[in-house]
C-alpha positions in Angstrom: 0.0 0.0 0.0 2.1 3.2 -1.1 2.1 6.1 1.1 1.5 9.4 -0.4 3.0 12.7 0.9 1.1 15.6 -0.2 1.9 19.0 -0.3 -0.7 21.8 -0.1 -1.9 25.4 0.3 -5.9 26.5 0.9 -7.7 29.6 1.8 -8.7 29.3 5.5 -11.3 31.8 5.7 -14.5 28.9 4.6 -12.8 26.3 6.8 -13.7 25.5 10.3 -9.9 24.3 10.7 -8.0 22.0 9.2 -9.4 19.4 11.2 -12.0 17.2 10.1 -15.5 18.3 12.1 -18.9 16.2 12.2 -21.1 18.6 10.4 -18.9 21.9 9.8 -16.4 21.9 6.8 -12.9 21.5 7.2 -9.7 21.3 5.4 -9.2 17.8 6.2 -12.8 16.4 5.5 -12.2 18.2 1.7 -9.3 16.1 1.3 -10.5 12.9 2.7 -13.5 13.1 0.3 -11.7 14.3 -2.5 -9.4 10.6 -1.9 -12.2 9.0 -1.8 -13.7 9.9 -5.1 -10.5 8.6 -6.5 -10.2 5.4 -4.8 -13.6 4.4 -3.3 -12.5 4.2 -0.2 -12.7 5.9 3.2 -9.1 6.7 4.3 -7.6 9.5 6.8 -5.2 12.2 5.7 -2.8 13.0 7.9 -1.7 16.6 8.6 1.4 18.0 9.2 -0.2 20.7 11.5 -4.0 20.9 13.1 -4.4 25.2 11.5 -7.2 26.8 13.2 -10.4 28.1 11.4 -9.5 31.0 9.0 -5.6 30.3 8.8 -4.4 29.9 5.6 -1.4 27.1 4.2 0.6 27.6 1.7 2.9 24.5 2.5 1.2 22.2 4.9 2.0 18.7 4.7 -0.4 15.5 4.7 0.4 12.1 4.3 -2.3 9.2 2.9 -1.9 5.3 2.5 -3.4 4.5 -0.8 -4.6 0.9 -1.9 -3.9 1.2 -5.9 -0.6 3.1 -7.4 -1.3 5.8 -9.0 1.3 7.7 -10.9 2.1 11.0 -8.7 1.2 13.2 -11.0 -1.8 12.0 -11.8 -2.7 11.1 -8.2 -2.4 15.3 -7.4 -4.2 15.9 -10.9 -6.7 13.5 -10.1 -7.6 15.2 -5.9 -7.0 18.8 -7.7 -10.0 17.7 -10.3 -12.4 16.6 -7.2 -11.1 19.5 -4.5 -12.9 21.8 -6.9 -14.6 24.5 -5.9 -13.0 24.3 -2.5 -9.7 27.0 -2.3 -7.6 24.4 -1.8 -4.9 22.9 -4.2 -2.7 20.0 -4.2 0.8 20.9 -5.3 2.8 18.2 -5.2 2.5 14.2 -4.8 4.9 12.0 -4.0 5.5 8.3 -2.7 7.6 8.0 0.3 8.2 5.4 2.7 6.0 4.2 5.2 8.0 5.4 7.6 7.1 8.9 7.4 4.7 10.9 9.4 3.5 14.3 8.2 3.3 15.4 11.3 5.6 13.1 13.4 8.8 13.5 10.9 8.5 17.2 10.8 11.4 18.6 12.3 10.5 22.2 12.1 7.6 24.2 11.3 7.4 27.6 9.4 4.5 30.4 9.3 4.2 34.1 8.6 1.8 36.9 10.0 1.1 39.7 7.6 -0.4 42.9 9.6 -1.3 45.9 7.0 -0.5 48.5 9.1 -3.0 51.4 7.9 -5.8 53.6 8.3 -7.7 52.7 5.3 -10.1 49.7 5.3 -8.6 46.4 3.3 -9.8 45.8 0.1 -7.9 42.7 -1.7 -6.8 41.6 1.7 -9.9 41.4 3.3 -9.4 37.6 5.1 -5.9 37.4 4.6 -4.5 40.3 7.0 -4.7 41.5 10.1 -5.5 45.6 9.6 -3.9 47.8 12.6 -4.7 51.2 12.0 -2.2 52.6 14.4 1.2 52.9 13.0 3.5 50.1 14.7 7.5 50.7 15.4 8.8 47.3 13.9 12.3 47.7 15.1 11.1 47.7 18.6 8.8 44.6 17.7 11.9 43.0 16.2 13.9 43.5 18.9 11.2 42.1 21.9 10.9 39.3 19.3 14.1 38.0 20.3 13.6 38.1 24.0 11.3 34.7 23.0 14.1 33.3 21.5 15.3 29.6 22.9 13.3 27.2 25.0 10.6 28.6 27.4 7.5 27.5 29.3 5.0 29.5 26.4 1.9 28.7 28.7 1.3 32.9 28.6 0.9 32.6 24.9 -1.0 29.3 25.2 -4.6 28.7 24.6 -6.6 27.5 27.3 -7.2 24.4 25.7 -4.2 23.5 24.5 -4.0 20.1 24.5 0.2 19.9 24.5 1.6 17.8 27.1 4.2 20.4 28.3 3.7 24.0 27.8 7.5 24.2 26.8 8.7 24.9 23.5 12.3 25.7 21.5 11.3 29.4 19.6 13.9 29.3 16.8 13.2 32.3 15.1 11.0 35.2 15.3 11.5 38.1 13.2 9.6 41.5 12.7 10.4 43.9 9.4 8.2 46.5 7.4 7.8 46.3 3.9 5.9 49.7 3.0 3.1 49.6 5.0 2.7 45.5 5.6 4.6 44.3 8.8 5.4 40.5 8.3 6.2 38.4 11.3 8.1 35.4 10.2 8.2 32.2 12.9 10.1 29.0 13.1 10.6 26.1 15.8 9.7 22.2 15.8 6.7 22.8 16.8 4.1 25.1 18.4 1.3 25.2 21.3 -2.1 26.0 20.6 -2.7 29.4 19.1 0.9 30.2 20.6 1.8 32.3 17.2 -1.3 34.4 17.2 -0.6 35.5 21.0 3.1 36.2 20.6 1.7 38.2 17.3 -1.0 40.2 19.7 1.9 41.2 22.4 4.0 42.2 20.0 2.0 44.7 18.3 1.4 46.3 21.7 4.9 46.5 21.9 4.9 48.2 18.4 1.8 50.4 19.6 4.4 51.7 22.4 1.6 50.2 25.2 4.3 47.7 26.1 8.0 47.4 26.6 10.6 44.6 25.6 10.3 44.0 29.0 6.5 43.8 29.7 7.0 41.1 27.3 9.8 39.1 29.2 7.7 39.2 32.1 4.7 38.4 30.2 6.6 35.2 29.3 8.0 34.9 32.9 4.2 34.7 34.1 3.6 32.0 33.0 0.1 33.2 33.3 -2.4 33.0 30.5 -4.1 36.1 31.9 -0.5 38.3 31.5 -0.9 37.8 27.7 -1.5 41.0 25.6 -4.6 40.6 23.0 -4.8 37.3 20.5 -3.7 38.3 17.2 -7.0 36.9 14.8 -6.5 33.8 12.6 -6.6 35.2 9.1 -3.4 37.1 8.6 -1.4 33.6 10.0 0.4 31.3 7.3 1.7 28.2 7.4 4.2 28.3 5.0 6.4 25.2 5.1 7.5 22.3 6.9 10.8 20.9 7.2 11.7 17.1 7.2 
């Protein structure tokens, strides 16, 4: 039975996540019935990373076991042909061994945040940015940024219901810069807690708003304290852009 890794971006904003949901639609649940009006039969696709509703992909990973061999190519052809009209495309297919795990051979995960850092209502962005209209100081976002740097006990910038065994996590990278008036947040580590991005996102643009310091947010983080974070960045300026095996 070959194994199938899949690589894949979608529009978040009609998804209740990526995981699959009894009644509500979901990235996962498009996928799974898009394999099975290839094959027949009912078999789960395996994500790389569980997004939440209304954050977008442009590289998340899935793997699926697949009875019949089906040239790559035609195999992605074939789930791009019965995705459609979902905003979600297959870009690559591939067999791998059956040792790999989307989400359990992942050594490190990579999104961006775009803010669009203006006083004018989004047009073409509307979904897929975060507007601020008060004008943010990236270089003092950038350097708070790197206070999060290394391994910490995140549960400040965890969600409640976070279902992680350990609240502790390896941040290695997290970088602020302005490109005209778009701020983009770029992210990196193995992996990441439950809305942990979006929160780190929120605190740092009241650190670009001048409301907090670089060192409001070290002891934001020092907390511990899910009540000391600063406001929860929403879901549809976040990206997952790539994942590392």
């Amino acid at each position: 039975m070959p194994r199938y890794k899949l690589t894949i971006e979608y529009d978040g904003a009609p998804f209740f996540g990526w995981q699959i949901q009894d009644t509500l639609p979901s990235v996962q649940g498009a996928l799974e019935a898009a394999v099975k009006a290839m094959t027949g039969a009912d078999l789960r696709v395996h994500g790389a990373g569980r997004t939440d509703a209304g954050v977008h992909a442009r590289g998340q990973v899935a793997h699926v076991d697949v009875e019949k061999q089906f040239p790559p190519g035609r195999f992605r052809d074939g789930l791009n042909a019965h995705l459609r009209p979902h905003p979600i495309a297959v870009l690559e297919a591939e067999i791998v061994p059956d040792a790999f795990e989307a989400r359990f051979s992942a050594v490190k995960r990579h999104y961006r945040y775009r803010i669009i850092n203006t006083r004018a209502n989004l047009a073409l962005d509307v979904g897929h940015a975060w507007r601020v209209p008060r004008r943010l100081d990236a270089d003092a976002m950038h350097a708070a940024a790197q206070r999060l740097l290394g391994k910490h006990d995140f549960t400040t910038f965890r969600d409640t219901e976070c279902q992680a065994k350990s609240p502790e996590k390896t941040l290695d990278q997290l970088d602020v810069s302005r490109d005209g008036r778009e701020i983009i947040i770029v992210t990196s580590a193995r992996s990441f807690l439950h809305s942990q991005v979006r929160s780190m996102v929120g605190s740092l643009v009241w650190v670009g708003e001048g409301r907090w310091s670089a060192d409001d947010l070290s002891a934001a983080l020092a907390a511990r304290n899910r009540a000391a974070c600063g406001i929860v960045a929403p879901p549809e300026g976040l990206y997952l852009m790539k994942v590392d095996y």
